[in-house]
TIBA-201063 format. One record per atom (N, C-alpha, C): x, y, z. Coordinates in steps of 0.001 Angstrom, whole numbers, plus 500000, padded with zeros to 6 digits. Example, Ala and Ser with C-alpha at 12.3 -4.5 7.8 and 13.67 -1.06 7.14 Angstrom:
2
513190494310507800512300495500507800513200496700507800512850497750507080513670498940507140512900500030507870
// end
This chain:
377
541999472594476802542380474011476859541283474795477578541840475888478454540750476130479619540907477869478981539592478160478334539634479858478015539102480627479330539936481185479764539391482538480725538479483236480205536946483708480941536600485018480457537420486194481670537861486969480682538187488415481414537142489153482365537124489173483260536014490307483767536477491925483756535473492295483230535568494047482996535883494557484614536738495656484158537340495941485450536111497204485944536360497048487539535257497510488362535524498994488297534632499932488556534696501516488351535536501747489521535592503437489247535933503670490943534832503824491788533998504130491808532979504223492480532791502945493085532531501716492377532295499925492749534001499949493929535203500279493426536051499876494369535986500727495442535436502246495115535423502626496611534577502043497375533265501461496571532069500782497907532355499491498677533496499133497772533931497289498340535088497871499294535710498914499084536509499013500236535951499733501639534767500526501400533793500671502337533108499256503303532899498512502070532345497526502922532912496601503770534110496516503205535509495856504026535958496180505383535681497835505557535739498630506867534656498154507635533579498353507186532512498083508235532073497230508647532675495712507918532634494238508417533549493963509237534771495009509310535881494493510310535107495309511882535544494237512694534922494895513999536208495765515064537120496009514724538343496813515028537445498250514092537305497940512761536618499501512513535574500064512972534853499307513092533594499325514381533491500108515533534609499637515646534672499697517527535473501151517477536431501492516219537060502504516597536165503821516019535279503428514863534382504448514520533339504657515596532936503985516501532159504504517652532736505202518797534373504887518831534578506058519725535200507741518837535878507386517970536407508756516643535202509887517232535081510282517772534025512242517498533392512022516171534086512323515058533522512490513458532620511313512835533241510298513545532348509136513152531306508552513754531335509112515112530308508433516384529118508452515771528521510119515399526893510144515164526883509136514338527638508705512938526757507927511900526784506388512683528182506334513231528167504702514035526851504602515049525951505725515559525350505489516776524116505190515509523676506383514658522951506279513637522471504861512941523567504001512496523288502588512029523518502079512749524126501715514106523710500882515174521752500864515338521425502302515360520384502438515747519018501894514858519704502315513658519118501508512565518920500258512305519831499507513065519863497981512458519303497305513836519247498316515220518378497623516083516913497560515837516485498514514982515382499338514784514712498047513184515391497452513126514997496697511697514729494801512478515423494942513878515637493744514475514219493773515405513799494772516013512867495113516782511333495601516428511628495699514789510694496310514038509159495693514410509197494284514718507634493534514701507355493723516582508007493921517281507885493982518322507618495644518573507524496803518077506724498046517542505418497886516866505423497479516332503893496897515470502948496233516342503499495490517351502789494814517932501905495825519233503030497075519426502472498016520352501649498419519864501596499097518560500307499774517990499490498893517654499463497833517479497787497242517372497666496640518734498459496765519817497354496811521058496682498226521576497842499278520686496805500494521026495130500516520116495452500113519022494498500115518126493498499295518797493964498169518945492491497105519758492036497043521200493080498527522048492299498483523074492116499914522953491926500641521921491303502242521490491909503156522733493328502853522647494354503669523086493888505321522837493473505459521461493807507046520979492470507423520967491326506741520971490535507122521117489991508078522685490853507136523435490499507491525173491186508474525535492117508952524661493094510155525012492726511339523958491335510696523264491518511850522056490773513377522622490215513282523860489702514452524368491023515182525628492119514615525609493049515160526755493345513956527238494882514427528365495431513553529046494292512994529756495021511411530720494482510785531584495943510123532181495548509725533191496132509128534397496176507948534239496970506805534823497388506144534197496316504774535011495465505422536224494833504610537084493309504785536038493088505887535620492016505954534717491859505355533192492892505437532996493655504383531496493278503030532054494222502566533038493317501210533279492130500614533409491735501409533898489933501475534096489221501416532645489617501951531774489012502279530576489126501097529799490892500856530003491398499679528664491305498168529521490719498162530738490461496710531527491764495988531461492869496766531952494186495984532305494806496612533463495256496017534113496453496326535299496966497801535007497012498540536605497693499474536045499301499221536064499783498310536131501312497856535716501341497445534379500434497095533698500421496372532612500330497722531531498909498801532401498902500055531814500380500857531131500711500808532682501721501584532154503257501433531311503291499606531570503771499338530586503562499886528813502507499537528633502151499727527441502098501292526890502110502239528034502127503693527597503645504204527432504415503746528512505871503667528380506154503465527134506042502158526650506352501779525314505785502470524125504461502973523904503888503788522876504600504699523012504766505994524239505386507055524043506647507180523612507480506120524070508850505750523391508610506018521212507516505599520721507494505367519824506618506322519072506359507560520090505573508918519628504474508830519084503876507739519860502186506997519560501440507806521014501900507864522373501316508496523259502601509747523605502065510590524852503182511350525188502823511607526548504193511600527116503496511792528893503370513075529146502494513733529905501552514872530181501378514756531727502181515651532131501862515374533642502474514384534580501432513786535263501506512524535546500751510989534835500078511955533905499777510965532807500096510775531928499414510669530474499683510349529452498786511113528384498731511636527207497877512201526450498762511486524945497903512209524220498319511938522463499853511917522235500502511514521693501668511583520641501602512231519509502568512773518302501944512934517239501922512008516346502116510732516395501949509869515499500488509435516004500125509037517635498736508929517707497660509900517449498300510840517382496955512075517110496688511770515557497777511558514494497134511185513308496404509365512940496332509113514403495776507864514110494250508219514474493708509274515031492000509661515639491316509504514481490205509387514196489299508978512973490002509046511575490810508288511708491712507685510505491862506034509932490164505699510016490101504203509970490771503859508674491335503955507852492188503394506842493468502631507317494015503797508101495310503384508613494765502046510037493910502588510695493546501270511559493028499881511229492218500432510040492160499331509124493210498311508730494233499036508315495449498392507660496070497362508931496562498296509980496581498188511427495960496208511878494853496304511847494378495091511557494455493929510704494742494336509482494425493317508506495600492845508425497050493557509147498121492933508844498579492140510006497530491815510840497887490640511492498009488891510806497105488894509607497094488328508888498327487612507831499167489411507721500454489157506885501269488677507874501338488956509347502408488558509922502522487418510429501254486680510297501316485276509939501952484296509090501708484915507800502222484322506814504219484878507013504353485649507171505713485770507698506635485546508649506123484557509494506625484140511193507617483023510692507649482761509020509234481843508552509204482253507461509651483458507033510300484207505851510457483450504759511880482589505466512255481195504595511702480381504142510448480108505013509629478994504327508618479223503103508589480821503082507404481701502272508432481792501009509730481994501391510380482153500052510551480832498869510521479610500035510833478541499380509680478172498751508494478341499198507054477498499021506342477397497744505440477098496864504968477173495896504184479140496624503795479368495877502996480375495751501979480353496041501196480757496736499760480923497198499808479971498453498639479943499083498394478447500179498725479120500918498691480831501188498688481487502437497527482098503304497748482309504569496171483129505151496228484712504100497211484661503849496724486373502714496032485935501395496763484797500677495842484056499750494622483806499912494487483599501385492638482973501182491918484449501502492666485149502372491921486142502936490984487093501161492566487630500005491922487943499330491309486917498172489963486819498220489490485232497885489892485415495759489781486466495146490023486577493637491924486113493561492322485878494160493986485774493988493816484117493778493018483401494319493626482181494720492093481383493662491396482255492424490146481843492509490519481139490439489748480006490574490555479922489400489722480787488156488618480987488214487302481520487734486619482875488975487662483952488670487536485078489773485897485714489723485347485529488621483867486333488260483037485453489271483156484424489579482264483301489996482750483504491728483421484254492450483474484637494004482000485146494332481771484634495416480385484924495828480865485675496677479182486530497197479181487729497807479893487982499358480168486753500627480160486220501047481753486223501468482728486132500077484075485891499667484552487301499951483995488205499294484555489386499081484273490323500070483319490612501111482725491252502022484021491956502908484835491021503673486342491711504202486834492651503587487188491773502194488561492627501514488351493876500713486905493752500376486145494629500064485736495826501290485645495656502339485700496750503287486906497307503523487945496336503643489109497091504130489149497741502950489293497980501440489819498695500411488944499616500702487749499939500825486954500959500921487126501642502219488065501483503357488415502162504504489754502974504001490049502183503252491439502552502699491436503783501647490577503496500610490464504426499610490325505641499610489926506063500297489430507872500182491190508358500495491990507878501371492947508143501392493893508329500105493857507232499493494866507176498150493406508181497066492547508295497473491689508986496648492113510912496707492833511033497921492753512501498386494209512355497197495042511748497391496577512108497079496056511685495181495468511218494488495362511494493213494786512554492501493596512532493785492421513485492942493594515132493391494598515416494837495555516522494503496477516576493284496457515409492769497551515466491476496931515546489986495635514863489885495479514861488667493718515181488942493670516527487830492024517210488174491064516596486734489707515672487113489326515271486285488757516492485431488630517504485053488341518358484279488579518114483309487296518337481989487884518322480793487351516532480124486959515966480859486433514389481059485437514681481039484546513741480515483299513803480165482710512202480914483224511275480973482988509881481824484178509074481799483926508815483720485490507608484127484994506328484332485819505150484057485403504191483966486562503610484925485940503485486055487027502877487393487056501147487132488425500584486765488367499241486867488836498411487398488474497537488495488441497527489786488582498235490570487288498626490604486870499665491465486328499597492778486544498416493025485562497688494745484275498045494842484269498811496234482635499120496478482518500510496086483580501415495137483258502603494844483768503393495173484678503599496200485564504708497308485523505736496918486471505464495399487612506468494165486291506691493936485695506417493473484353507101492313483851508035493360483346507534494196482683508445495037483162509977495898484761509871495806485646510440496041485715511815494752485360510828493521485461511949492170484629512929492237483381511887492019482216512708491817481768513732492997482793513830494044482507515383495252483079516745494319484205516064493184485085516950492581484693517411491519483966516833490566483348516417489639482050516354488829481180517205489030479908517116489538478889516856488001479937517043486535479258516980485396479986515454485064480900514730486050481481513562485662480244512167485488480091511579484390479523510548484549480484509538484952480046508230485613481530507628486608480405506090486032481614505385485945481294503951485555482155503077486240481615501725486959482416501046487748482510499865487230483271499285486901483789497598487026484552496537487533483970495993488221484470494390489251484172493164489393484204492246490257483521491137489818482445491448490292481601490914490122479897490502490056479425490922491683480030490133492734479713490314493855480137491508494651481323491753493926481947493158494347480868494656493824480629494676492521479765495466491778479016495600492380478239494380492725476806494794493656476563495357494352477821494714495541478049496231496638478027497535496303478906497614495560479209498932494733478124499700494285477285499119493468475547499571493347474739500287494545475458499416495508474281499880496913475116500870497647476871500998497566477112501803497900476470503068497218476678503430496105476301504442495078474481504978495422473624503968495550472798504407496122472415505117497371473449504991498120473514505594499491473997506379499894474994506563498345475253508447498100474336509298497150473524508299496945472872509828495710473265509551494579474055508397494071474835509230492703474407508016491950473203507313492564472432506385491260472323506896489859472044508492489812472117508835488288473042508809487573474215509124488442475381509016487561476293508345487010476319506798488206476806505756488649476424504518488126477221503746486993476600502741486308477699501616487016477152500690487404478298499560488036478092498100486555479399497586486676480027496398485723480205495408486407479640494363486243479987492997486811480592491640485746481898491667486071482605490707485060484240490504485613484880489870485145486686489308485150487398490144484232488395491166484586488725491745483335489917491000482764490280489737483437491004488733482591490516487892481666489039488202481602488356487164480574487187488139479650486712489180480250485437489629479950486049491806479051485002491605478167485687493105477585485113494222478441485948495380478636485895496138479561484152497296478623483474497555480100482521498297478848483049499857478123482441500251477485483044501607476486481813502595476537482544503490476199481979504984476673482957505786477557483766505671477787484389506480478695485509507099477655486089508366478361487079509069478069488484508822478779488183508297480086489308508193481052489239506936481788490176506113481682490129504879482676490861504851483850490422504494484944491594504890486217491692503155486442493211502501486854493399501853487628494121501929489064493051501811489705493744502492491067494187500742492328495340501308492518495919499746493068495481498810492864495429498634491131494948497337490703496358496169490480497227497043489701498187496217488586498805495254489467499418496240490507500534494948491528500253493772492253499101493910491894498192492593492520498615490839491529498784491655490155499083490480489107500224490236488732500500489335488363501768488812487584501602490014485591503204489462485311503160490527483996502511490276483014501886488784482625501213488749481365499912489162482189499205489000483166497713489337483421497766490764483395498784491310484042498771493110483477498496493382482456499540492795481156499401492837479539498035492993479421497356492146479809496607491328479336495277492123479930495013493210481038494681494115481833494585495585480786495714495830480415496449497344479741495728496707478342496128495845477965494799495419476399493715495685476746492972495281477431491881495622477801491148497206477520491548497774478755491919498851478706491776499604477576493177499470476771493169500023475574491781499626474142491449498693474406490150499040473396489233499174473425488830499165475235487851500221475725487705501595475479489110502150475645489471503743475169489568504087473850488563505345473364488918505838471992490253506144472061490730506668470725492197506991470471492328508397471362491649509128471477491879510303472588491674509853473722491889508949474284491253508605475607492690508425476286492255508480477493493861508129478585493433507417479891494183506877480057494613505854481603495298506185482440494125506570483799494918507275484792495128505338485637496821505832486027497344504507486945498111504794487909497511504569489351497920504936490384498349503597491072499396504139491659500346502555491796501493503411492767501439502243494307502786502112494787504006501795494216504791502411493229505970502187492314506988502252492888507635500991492480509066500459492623509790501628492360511110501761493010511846502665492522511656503987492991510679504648493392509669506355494263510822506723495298511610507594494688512482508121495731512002508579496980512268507808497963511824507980499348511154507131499842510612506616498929509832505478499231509979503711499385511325503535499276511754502345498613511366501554499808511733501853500735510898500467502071509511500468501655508945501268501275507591500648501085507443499836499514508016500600498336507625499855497199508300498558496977509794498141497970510497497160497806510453496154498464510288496773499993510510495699500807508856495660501170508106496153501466507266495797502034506206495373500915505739495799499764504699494855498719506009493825498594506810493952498377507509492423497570507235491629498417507229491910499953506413490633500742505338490324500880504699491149500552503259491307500994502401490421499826502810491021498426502572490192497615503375488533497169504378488357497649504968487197497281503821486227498494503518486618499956502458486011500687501098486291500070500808487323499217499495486661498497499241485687497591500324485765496798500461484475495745500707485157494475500754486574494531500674486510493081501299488066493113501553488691491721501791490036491599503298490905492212503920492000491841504925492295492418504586493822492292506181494707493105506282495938492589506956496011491353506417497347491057506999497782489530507812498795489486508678499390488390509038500578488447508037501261487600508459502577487456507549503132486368508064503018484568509562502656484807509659502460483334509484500639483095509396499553483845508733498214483722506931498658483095506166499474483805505044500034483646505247500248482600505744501024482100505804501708480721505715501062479363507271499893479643507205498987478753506200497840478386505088497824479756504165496986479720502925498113478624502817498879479256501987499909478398502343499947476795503365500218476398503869500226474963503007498630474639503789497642475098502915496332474366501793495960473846500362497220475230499028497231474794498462498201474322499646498965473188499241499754472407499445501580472785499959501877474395499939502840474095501433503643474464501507504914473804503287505386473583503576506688473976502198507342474938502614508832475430502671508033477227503046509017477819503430508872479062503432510277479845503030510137480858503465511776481954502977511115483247504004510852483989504306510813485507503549512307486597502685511934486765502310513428487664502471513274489570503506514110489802504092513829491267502735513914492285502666513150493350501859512990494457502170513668495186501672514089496527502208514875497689502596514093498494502820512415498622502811511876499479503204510495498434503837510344497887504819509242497078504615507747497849504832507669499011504680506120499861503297505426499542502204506751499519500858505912499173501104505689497800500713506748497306500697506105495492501416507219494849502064506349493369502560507394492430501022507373491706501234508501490473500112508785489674500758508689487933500625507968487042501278507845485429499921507561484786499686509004483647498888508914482900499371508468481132499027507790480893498975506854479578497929507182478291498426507372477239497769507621476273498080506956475055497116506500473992497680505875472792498857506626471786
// end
């Protein structure tokens, strides 16, 4: 005897989207929604879109030849000519102007004349080493992505992003020598002041008496505070080789008095105490969910019962943001080996586990870099 399960019948909403999708797989609807008036813009719209998702690495590839032959730098005082561009960037002027053609197409340069000057996407690339930073380091990811398929199928880790960040792939992370960390540790500190501007606009340390940054690299965020901050005592913790840096950064701002650095694993080692406020700033998505747990414990018995956890995090789910919190960490991290995106209520429920049950989401000005969720017992 063969029992059927019944399936629950679909909403209207679910049958209007399957009969949507039915239209736009037939190529008779296609063809007639691109000539219809009413329908053209959106047909030209996702045509344009789905060339634009096919072509996407072949754009990327323009801007880091602007980046590595300091495209925006050579235009950052005014136009130039396209015989003087060559001269500068040591390529053909056919080759030149290839490559300016193509940037300006992509509002990285803009033609001026008979030359070429800034774009506005290149004008916000001029002393903006974070973003050039990034610019660089993801030549690395697009390595590990040149067979999608093979990254999806593979064990985990055993990538150039795995080795690059050396604590992902380390089985005993405290024990990375100085040596290991020097890269990944610069790029985060090119990076930081950026995600440092969009927290420190959302959430004002006032009212704090000492922050205890954990993983904190070479200091960025701290150093970023304490411009804001000036009665803040600031405490750092990382691994051992990372800290150190961190020490000598801190000395080279002045803020040796204020600035106590931690050298330890916060998967193995207790976080130190004294603080009022703990920040994790693009730490969590780096780990899988029990090392978070296991992170947010921490955490929590470092902090007195008045104490709170500031957590700044590219979050899953950030309206507007979803190409970045979905598609782009879910790859980024599935090629490091470890860690995913989150939403903020996954966050949450991870938080409840290590003890704590208040919550307040405080909006960013700029959502793609980081959200901001402060946590309290």
């Amino acid at each position: 005897m063969t029992v059927e399960t019944a399936q629950p019948r679909a909403s209207l909403r679910e049958r209007f989207l399957a009969f949507q999708d039915r239209l736009v797989m037939s190529p008779r609807f296609r063809a007639w929604a691109a000539r219809f008036p009413l329908t053209r813009p959106l047909s030209r719209r996702r045509a344009r879109a789905l060339f634009d998702l096919n072509a996407g690495f072949v754009y990327s590839q323009i801007l880091v030849a602007c980046v590595r032959l300091r495209v925006f730098d050579a235009l950052r005082d005014g136009p130039r000519s396209v015989a003087a561009l060559a001269m500068r960037l040591s390529l053909t002027p056919d080759a030149t102007l290839r490559l300016m053609e193509s940037a300006a197409a992509l509002d990285l340069v803009a033609r001026r004349g008979a030359g070429f000057g800034l774009g506005p996407l290149g004008a916000a690339m001029v002393d903006n080493p974070a973003v050039t930073a990034m610019v660089e380091h993801h030549a690395i990811l697009y390595a590990d992505l040149a067979d999608p398929v093979a990254l999806l199928r593979r064990e985990r880790g055993g990538t150039q992003l795995a080795a690059y960040w050396a604590y992902a792939r380390a089985d005993d992370p405290s024990a990375v020598e100085a040596g290991q960390v020097a890269d990944y540790s610069a790029l985060m500190a090119a990076s930081q002041p950026m995600i440092a501007a969009e927290v420190l606009g959302a959430y004002r340390m006032a009212g704090h008496g000492c922050l205890l940054d954990v993983g904190g690299g070479e200091g960025a965020f701290l150093t970023a505070v304490a411009a804001t901050a000036p009665d803040l005592r600031l405490m750092l913790f990382d691994l051992p080789a990372v800290a150190e840096r961190a020490r000598q950064m801190f000395a080279q701002a002045g803020l040796s008095a204020r600035a106590t650095t931690f050298g330890g694993s916060f998967h193995t080692d207790p976080l130190p105490r004294g603080a009022d406020i703990i920040s994790l700033v693009r730490v969590v998505h780096d780990h899988d969910d029990d090392a978070v747990l296991g992170i947010f414990r921490a955490v929590r018995a470092a902090l007195p019962d008045t104490g709170s956890l500031l957590l700044a995090e590219p979050m899953s789910g950030t309206r507007g943001a979803e190409p970045i919190g979905e598609a782009y960490f879910g790859f980024y991290l599935l090629a490091m080996g470890r860690g995913r995106p989150r939403t903020a209520e996954e966050l949450e429920a991870l938080l409840r586990q290590a003890g704590f049950s208040r919550f307040r989401r405080v909006p960013t000005r700029t959502p793609l870099l980081t959200s901001v969720m402060i946590a309290q017992p």
